[in-house]
N, C-alpha and C positions, 0 to 999 in steps of 0.2 A: 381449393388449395392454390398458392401463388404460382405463377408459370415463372421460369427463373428466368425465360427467354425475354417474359416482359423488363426484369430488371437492368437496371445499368451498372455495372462494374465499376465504373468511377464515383457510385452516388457514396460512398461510404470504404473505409475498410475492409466491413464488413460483410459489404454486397461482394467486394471484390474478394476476399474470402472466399464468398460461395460457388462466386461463378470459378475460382481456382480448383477447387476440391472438386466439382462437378466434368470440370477438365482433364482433369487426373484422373477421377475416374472411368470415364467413359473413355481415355485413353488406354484403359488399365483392361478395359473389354467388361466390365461390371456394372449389373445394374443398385438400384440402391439398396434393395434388400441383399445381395450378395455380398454386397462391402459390409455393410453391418452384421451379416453373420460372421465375419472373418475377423473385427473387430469388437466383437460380443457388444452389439447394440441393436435396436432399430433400424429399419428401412423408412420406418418415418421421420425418424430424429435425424437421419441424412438429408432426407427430406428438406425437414424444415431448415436444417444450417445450408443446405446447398441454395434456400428461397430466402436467407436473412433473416428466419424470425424466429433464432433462436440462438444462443450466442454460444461458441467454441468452448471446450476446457480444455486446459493443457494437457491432460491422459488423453480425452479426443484428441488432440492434434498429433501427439506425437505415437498412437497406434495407426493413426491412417499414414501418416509419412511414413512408417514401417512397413504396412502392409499394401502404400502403392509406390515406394522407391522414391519418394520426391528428394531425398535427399536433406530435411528438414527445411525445405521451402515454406509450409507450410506454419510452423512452427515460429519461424522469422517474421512471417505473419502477422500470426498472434498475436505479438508485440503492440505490434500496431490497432489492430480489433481493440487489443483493451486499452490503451493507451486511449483509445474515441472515445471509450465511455467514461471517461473522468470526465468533470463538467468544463464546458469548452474555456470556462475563464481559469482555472487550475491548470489546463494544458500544457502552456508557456512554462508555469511554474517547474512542473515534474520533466519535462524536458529539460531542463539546468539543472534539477533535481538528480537525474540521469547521469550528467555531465560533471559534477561536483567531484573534487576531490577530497574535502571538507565539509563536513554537514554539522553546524552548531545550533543546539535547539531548545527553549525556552517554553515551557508548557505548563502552562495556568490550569486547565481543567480537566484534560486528555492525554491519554496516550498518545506520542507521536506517532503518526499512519504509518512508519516503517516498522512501528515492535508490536501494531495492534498483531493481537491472533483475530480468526476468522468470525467467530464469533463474538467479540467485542468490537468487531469492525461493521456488524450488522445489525449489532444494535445501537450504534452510535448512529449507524446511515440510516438507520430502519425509525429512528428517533420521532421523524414530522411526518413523512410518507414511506410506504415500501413499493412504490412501480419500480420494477427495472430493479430492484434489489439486489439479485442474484447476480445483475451483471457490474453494478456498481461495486459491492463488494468485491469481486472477479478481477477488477481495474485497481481498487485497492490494494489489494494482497499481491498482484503483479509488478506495483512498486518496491516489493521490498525485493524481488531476484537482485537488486544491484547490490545484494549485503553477500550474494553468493558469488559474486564473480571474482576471475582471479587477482585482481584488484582493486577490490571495494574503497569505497571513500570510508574513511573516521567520522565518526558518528559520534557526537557526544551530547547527551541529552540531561537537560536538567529538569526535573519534575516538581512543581511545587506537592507537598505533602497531599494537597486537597483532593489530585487526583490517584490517589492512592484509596481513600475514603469514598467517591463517589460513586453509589455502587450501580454501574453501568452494567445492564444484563440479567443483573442477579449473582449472588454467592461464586454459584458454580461458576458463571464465567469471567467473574473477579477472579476469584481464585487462579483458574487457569491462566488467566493475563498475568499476574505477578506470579507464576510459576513461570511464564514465559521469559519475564523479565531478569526473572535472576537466572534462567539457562540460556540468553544471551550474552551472559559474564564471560562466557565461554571465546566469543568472539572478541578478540582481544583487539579489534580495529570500531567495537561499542563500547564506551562507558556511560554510566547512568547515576548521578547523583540526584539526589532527592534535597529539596529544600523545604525544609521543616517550620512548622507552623511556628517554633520558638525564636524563629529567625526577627518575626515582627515585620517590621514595614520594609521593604526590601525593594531593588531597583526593577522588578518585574511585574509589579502593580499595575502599569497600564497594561497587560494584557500577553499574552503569547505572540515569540516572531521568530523567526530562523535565519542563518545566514549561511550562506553558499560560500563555498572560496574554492578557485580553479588554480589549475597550473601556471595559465597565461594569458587569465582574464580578470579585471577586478573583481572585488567581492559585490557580492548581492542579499540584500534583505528584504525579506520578504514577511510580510502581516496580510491576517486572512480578516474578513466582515463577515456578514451574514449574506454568501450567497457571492461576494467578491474574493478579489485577491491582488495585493497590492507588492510589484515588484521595483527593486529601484540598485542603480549603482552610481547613485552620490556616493561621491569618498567620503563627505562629509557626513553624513547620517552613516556610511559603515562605520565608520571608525567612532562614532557618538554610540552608536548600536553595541557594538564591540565591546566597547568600556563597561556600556550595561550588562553584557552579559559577563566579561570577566569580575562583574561587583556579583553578580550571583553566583558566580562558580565557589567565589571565595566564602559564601556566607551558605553555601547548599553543607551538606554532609560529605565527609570521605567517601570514594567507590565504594568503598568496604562498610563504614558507617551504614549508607545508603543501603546496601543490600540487606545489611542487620534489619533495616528497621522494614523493606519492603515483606522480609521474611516474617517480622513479627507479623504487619499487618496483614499478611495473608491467612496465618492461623488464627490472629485472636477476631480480626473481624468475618474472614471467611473459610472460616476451618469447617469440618463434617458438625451440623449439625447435631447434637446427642437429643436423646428422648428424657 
């Protein structure tokens, strides 16, 4: 087993995580099987998050700042824990990402990473390799808290049709993503239009991008590669960008349209199979 005393606190987040929690405890007068009976877990799984080799959840975090008074220090953390495990050239991004008051999103083959649910988000990551899965997902689904804060940014996302069809996971977790999709209607700071296969050749053909817009920063446009990420604030290309997406906003489906038709496809392609 790891000695925590060999680790460095500054090697990571994460380390420093541990060595945090291991602080608190042992301030708290507890050894590790003690804390985790009070927390209904392991003395091992303290263990191993106190040595970094196993990564935090949010219910862990926020029963040990309960049951050792940090105060949600711990928690604040977190943040950052999962923010590391996005891949280091995405980092840049989800940090503006964060910071956005305007989120405009154009998406050829996928669900945007803010309305994936958790398992269509693991099967998409889980796609070429699954190491580190649980915690990649983890960093995923941790980007979407900024749709819960008390002032989330407008989110409006346009989906080509194709990713409505492409059955990512299987049935059931189709399904559930566009059951997702249409009980984020609810959030009236989301909209989600769909652009439909009868649109024809349309100004989003080269590919999927997003653009960022700040309170008192210019905007940002961002396109992803295989494995890169490409961010930029030309005025010139936003406002070239821009245009492209208000040509697809115009040629997608109504909110209402779009929801009609996510709802067909959720039943007739991924409704209970009958016998």
């Amino acid at each position: 087993m790891a000695n925590i005393r060999d680790l460095d606190p500054s090697a990571s987040p994460l380390d420093y995580y541990g060595a945090e929690l291991r602080r608190f405890r042992e301030a708290a007068g507890l050894n590790q099987q003690q804390l985790g009976e009070i927390i209904y877990c392991t003395g091992s799984l303290i263990g191993q998050i106190e040595t970094a080799r196993k990564l935090p959840t949010r219910e862990f975090t926020q029963r040990v700042d309960a049951a050792l008074g940090t105060e949600g220090a711990l928690l604040r953390l977190l943040k950052l824990v999962l923010r590391s495990q996005l891949p280091s050239w995405f980092q840049p991004y989800a940090e503006m990402e964060a910071r956005a008051t305007h989120i405009y999103t154009f998406q050829a083959q996928l669900v945007h990473g803010l309305l994936q649910t958790t398992e269509y988000a693991r099967a998409v990551l889980g796609a070429m390799h699954e190491d580190r899965l649980d915690e990649r997902v983890a960093a995923r689904i941790e980007r979407q808290r900024i749709l819960e804060r008390e002032n989330p940014p407008l989110v409006w996302v346009v989906l080509s049709e194709a990713v409505l069809c492409q059955g990512i996971g299987g049935r059931k977790v189709m399904r559930n993503q566009l059951a997702h999709l249409l009980d984020s209607r609810e959030r009236e700071w989301v909209r989600i239009q769909v652009l439909p296969f009868e649109a024809g050749a349309h100004a989003g053909l080269l590919g999927s991008f997003n653009i960022l817009r700040f309170d008192d920063d210019p905007d940002i446009v961002y396109t992803e590669d295989y494995g890169t990420g490409q961010m930029t604030a030309n005025p010139v290309e936003a406002k070239a960008r821009s245009l492209r997406y208000d040509h697809l906003q115009a040629a997608a489906l109504s909110v209402e349209a779009s929801a009609g038709l996510i709802a067909r496809v959720m039943e007739e392609r991924y409704g209970e199979e009958r016998p």
